[in-house]
N, C-alpha and C positions, 0 to 999 in steps of 0.2 A: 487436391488441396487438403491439407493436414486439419484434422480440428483442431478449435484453440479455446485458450481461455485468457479474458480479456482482464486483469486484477487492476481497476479504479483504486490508487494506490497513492499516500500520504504516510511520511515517515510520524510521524505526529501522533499516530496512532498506535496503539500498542496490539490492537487485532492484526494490523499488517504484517508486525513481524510474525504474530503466532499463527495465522494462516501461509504463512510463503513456504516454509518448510515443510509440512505435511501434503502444501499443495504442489511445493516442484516434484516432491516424492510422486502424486497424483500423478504430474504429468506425463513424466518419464513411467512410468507404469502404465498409462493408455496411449503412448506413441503421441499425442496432442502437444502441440507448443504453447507457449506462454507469451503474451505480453504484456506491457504496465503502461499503466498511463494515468501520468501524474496529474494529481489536482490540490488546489488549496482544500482542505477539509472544512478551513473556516469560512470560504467564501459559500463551500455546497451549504454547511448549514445556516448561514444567510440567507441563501435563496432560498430554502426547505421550509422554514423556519424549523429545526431540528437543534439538538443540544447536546455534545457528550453523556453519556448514561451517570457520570458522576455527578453532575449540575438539573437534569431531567428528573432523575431519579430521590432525589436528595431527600427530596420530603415525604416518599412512601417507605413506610416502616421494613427492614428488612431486605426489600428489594438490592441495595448494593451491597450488602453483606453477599446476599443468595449469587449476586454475579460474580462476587469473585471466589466464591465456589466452584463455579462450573467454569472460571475461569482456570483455576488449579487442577480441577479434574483434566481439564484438555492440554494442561500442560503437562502434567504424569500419562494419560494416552499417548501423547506425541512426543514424550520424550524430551520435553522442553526446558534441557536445567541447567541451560546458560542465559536463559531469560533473567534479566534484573531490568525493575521498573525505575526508569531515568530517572536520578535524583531533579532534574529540572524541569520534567514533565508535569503541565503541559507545557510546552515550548514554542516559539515560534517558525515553526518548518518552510515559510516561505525562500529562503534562501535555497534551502538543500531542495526545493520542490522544482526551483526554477532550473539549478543545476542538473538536475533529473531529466528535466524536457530536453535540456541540450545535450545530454548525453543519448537521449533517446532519439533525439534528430540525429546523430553519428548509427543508430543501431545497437547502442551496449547500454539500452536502459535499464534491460535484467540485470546484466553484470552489475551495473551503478546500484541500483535498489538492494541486490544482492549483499554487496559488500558492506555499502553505509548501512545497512539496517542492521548488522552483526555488530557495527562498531560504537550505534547508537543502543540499542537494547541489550546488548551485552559487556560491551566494556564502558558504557559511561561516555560517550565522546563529550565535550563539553560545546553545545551548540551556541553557546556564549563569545566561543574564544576563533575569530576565523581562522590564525593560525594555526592549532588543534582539526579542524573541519579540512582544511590544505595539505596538513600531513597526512590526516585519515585517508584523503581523498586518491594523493599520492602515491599513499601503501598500496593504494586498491588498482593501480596502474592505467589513472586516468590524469593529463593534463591538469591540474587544478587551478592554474593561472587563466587558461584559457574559457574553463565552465564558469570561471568568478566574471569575468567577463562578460561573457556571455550572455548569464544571470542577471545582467544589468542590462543589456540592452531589451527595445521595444517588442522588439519580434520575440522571443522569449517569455516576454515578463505578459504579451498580449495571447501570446499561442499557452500560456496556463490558463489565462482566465479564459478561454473559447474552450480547452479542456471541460475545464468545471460545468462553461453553463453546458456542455455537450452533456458532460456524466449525469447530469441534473435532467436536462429536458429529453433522455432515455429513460430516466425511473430512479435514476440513485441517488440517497440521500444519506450515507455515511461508507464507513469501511470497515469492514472489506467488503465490495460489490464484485462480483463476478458476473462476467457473459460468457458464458458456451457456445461458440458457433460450429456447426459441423461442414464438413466441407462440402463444398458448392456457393457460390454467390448468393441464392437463390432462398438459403437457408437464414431464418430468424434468427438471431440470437436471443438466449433464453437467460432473463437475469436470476441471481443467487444473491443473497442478502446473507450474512454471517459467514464466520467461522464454523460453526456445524453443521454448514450446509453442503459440506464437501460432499458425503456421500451420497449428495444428490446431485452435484456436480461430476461426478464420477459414473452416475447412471445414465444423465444426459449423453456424457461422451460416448460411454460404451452404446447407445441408440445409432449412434454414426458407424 
């Protein structure tokens, strides 16, 4: 059995897209697979009681200035310079979250996260307009009549919220969470909190 990394994942977030790329680079350089597994971000920090670092943060002098420093610094390391911060952000990603899981019940929920998360942090999609979200969806060579569906129905809309409190009652209380599992059943999975914690994601795996 391959190791893996498990990425608790919400398009909503702008660390998911700026860890997915450095991290599928990750994967494919340690032979480990990837998975995603979607949650509402708003409902984790409900359960958490947890807050976007912009709203948390607000009233310590400096502190978000200082993040999005290191937020530019990771994005000149990694290369990051199709990154544009949604003009609509924050947004509400329950739609595209739900569509996720259904696509991820078919097996192409990498592909799904893949695709909409290039069209959402880099070209602006307008998550306002569902027509806009159905062509994206489209380009990206998935059903989109059938995820809108989908997305509406109970099984769907109940299998995110079981995501969430799962990602929640394991240890996670934002994004990007990661789990490392090494192969065997047997084997713990070991959580990673941020984006710079890759290359310690990267020494767990190479432990396997």
């Amino acid at each position: 059995m391959a190791n893996r990394v498990e990425l608790i994942f919400d398009f909503v977030s702008p660390n998911a897209y700026l860890v997915w790329w450095p991290l599928r680079d990750l994967v494919r350089r340690t032979g480990a697979e990837l998975d995603v597994t979607p949650v509402f971000l708003g409902g984790m920090h409900k359960l958490t009681g947890n807050a976007p670092p912009v709203i948390r943060d607000a009233e310590v002098k400096g502190k978000t200035e200082y993040a999005m420093l290191e937020m530019q610094r990771f994005i000149s390391r990694h290369n990051l310079k199709d990154f544009r911060l949604h003009p609509q952000f924050p947004f509400n990603s329950i739609t595209l979250q739900r569509m996720l899981y259904a696509a991820d019940e078919d097996g192409r929920g990498v592909q799904f996260a893949e695709e909409m998360t290039k069209a959402i942090w880099e070209e602006g999609l307008d998550i306002a307009d569902p027509e806009a979200i159905g062509a994206a969806v489209t380009a990206a060579g998935f059903d989109a009549q059938d995820l809108f569906e989908r997305a509406q129905s109970d099984a769907v809309k109940q299998g995110l919220i079981a995501n969430t409190d799962r990602a929640v009652e394991r240890g996670a209380f934002g994004i990007p969470t990661m789990f490392v599992s090494q192969g065997g059943a047997d084997h713990r999975a070991e959580m990673f909190f941020g984006k710079e914690r890759l290359d310690q994601v990267e020494e767990e795996l190479e432990r396997g």
